[in-house]
KELOTOR-981909 format. One record per residue (C-alpha): residue in one letter; y, x negated, z. Coordinates in nm, 2 decimals. Layout:
<vexkes>
@residu = A c2 = Y c1 = X c3 = Z .
...
</vexkes>
This chain:
<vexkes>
@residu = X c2 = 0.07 c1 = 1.42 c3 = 0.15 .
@residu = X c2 = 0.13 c1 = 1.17 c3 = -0.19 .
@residu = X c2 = -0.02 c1 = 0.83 c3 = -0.12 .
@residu = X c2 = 0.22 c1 = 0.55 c3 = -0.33 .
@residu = X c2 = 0.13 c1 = 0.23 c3 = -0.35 .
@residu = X c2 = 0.42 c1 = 0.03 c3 = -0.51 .
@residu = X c2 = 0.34 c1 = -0.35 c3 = -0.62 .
@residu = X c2 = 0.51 c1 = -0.64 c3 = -0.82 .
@residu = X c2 = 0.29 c1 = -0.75 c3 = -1.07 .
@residu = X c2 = 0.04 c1 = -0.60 c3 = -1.33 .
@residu = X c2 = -0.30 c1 = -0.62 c3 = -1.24 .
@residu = X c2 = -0.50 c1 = -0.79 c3 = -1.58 .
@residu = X c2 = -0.82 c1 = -0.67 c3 = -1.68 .
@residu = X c2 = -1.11 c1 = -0.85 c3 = -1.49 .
@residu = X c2 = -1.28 c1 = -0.79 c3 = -1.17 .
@residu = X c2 = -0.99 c1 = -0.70 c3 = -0.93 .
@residu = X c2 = -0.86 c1 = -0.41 c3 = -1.19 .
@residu = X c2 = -1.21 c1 = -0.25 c3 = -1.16 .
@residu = X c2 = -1.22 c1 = -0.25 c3 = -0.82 .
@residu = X c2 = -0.87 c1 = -0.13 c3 = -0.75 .
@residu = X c2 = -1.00 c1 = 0.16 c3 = -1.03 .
@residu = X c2 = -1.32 c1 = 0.23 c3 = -0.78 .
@residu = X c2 = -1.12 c1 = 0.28 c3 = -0.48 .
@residu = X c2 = -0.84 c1 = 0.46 c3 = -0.59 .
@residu = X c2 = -1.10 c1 = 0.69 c3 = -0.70 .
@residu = X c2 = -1.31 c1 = 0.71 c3 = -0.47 .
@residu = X c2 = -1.01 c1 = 0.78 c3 = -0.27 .
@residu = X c2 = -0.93 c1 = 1.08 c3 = -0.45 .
@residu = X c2 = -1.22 c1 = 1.26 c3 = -0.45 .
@residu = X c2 = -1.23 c1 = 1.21 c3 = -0.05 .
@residu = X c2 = -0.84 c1 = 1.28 c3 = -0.02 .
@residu = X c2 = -0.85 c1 = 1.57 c3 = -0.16 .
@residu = X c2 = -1.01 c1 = 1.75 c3 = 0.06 .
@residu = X c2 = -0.82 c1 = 1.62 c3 = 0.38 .
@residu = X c2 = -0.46 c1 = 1.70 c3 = 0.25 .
@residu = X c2 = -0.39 c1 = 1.36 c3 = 0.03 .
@residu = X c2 = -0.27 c1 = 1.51 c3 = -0.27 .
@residu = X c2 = -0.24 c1 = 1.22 c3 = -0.50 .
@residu = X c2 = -0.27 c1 = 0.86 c3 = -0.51 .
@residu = X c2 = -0.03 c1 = 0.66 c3 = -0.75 .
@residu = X c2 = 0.05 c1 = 0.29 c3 = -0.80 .
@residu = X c2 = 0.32 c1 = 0.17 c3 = -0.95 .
@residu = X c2 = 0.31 c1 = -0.15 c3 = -1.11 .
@residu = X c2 = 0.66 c1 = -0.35 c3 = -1.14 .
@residu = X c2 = 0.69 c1 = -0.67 c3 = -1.37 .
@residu = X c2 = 0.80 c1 = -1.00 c3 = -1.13 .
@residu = X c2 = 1.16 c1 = -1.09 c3 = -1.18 .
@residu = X c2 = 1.19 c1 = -1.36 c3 = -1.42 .
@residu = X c2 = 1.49 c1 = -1.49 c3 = -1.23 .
@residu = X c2 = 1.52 c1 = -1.86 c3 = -1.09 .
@residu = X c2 = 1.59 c1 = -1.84 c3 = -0.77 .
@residu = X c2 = 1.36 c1 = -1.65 c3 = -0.49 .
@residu = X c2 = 1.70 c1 = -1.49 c3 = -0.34 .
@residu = X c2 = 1.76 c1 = -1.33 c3 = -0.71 .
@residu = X c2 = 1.40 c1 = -1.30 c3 = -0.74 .
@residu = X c2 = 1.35 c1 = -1.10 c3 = -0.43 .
@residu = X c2 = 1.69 c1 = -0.84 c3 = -0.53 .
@residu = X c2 = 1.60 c1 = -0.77 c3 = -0.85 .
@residu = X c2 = 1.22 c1 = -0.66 c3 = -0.74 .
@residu = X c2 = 1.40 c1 = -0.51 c3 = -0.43 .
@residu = X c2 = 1.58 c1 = -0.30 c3 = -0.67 .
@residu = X c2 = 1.29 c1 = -0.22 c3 = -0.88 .
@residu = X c2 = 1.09 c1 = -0.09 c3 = -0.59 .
@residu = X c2 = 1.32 c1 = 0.10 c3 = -0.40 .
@residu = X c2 = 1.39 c1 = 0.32 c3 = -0.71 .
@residu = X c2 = 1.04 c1 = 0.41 c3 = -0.67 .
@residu = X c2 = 1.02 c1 = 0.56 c3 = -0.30 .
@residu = X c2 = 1.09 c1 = 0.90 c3 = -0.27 .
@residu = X c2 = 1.33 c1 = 1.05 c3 = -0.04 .
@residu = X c2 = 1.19 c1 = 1.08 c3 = 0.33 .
@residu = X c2 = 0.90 c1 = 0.87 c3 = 0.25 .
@residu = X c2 = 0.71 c1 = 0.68 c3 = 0.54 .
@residu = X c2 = 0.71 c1 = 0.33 c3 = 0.43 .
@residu = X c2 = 0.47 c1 = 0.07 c3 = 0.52 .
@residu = X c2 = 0.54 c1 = -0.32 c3 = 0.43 .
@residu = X c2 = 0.28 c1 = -0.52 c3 = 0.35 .
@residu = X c2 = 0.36 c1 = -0.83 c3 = 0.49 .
@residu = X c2 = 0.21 c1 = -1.16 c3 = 0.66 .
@residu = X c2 = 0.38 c1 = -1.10 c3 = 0.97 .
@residu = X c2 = 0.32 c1 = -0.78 c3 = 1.00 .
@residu = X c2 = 0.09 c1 = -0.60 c3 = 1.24 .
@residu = X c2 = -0.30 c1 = -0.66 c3 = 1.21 .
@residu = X c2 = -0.45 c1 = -0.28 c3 = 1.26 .
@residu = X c2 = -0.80 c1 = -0.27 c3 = 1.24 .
@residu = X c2 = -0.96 c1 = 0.07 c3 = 1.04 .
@residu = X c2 = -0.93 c1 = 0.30 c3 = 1.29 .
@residu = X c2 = -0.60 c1 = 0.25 c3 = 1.37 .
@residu = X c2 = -0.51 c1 = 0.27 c3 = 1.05 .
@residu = X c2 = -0.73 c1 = 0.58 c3 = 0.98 .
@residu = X c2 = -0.49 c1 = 0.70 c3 = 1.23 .
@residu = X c2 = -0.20 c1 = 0.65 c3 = 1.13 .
@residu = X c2 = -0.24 c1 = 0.78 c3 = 0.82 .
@residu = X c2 = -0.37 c1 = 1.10 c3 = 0.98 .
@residu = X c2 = -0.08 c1 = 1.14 c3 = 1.16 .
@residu = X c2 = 0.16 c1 = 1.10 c3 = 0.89 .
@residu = X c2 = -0.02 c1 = 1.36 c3 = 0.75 .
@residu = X c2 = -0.05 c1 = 1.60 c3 = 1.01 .
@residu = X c2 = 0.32 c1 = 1.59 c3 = 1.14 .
@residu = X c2 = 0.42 c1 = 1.67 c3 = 0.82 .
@residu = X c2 = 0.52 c1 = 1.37 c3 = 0.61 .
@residu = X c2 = 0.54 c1 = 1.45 c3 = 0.27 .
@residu = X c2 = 0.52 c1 = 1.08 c3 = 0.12 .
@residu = X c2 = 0.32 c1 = 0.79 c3 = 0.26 .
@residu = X c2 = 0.46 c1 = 0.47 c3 = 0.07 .
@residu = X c2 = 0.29 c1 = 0.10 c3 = 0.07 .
@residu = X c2 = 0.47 c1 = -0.16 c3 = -0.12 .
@residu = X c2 = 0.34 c1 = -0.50 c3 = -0.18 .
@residu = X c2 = 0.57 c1 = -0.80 c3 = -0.27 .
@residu = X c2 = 0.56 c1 = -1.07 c3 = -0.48 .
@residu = X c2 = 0.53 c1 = -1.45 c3 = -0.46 .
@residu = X c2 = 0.84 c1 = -1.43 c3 = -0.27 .
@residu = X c2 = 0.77 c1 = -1.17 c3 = -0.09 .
@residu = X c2 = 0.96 c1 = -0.81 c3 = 0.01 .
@residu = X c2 = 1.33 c1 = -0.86 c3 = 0.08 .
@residu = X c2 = 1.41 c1 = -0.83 c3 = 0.47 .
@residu = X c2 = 1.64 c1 = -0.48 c3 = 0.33 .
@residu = X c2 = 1.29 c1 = -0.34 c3 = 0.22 .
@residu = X c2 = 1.08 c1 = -0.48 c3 = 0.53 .
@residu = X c2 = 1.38 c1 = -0.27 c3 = 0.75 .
@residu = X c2 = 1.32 c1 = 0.02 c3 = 0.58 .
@residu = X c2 = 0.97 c1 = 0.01 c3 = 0.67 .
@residu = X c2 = 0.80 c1 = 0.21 c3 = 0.97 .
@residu = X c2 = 0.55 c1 = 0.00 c3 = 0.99 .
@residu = X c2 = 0.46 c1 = -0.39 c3 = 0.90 .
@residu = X c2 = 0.13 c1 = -0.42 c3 = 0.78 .
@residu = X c2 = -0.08 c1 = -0.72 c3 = 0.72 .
@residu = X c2 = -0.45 c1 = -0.83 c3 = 0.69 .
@residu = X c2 = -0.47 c1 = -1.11 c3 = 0.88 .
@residu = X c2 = -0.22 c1 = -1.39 c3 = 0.93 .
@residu = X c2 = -0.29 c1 = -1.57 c3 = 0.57 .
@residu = X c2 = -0.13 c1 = -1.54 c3 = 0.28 .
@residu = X c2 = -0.33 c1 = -1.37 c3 = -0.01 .
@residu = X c2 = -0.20 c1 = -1.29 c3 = -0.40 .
@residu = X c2 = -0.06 c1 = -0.94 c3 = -0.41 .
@residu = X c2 = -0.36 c1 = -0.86 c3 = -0.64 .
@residu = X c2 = -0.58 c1 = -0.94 c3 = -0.43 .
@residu = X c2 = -0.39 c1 = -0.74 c3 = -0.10 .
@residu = X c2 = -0.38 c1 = -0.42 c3 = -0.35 .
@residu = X c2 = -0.74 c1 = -0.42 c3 = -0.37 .
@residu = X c2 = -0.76 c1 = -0.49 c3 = 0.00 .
@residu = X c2 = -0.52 c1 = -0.18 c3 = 0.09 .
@residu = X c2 = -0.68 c1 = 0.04 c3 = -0.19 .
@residu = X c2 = -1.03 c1 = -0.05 c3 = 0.02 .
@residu = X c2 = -0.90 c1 = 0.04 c3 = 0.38 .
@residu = X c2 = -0.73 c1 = 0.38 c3 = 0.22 .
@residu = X c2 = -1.06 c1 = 0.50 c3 = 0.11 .
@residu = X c2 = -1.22 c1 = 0.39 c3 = 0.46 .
@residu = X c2 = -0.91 c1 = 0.58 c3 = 0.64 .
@residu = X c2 = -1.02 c1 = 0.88 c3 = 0.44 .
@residu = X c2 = -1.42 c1 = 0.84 c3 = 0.52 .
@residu = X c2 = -1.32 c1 = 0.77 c3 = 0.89 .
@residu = X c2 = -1.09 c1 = 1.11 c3 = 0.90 .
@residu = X c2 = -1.31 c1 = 1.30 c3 = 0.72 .
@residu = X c2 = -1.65 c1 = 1.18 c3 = 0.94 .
@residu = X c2 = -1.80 c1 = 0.99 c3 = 0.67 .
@residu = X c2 = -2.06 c1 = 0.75 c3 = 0.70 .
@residu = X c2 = -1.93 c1 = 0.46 c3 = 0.51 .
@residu = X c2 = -1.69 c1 = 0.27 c3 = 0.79 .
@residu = X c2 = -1.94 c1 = 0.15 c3 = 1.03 .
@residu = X c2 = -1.79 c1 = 0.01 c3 = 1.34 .
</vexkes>
């Protein structure tokens, strides 16, 4: 299965670029061996446009050109369910295992993901009930990606 992760925004060089860099990879090398094929991020620039409706279209746009055909899609959003690791952990094994091809987590912007996205979604995600910068939430989800794949695979790094 191809892990996506598809975010609004670039992530600038600094502390939260290094560590999206150490879990993604970490990630990898533990993936691989469970059937997690590859894990890519795509970065998409904010819309520039004044309003958050327009805003929220044009990214909308953006990051549905992005998700492949019979993807499962996961929202990251505030109001979204608050799974702790081992559910997560699996989830994500189950996608896998019955056969899902794509696993795809998309993170908004400052306005958010546009309510045609979040219906797409199989599943609402969030990590907790605040409100954190989408850099900060890709770290977060790169982080509890590598702890599904240590939890799956028996690792000793999630420690419940």
């Amino acid at each position: 299965m191809h892990i996506t992760v598809i975010g609004i925004g670039r992530l600038k060089q600094g502390p939260e670029r290094e560590l999206a860099k150490r879990y993604s990879e970490r990630f990898d090398e533990i993936g691989r061996r469970l059937g997690f094929r590859e894990l890519s991020i795509h970065e998409i620039s904010e819309s520039r446009a004044r309003d958050a409706a327009t805003r929220m279209t044009e990214e909308a746009t953006a990051i549905a050109s992005r998700i492949p055909d019979e993807s499962v899609v996961v929202a990251l959003d505030e109001h979204g369910q608050n799974l702790d690791s081992t559910a997560f952990a699996g989830k994500l094994g189950s996608w896998r295992d019955g056969g899902s091809a794509h696993a795809v987590f998309l993170i908004g912007g400052a306005d958010g993901l546009s309510p045609e996205l979040r219906r797409k979604a199989k599943l609402a995600m969030a990590f907790g009930s605040a409100t954190w910068p989408h850099q900060i939430v890709r770290v977060m989800l790169l982080e509890q990606l590598y702890r599904a794949a240590t939890i799956l695979a028996g690792h000793p790094y999630h420690r419940a």
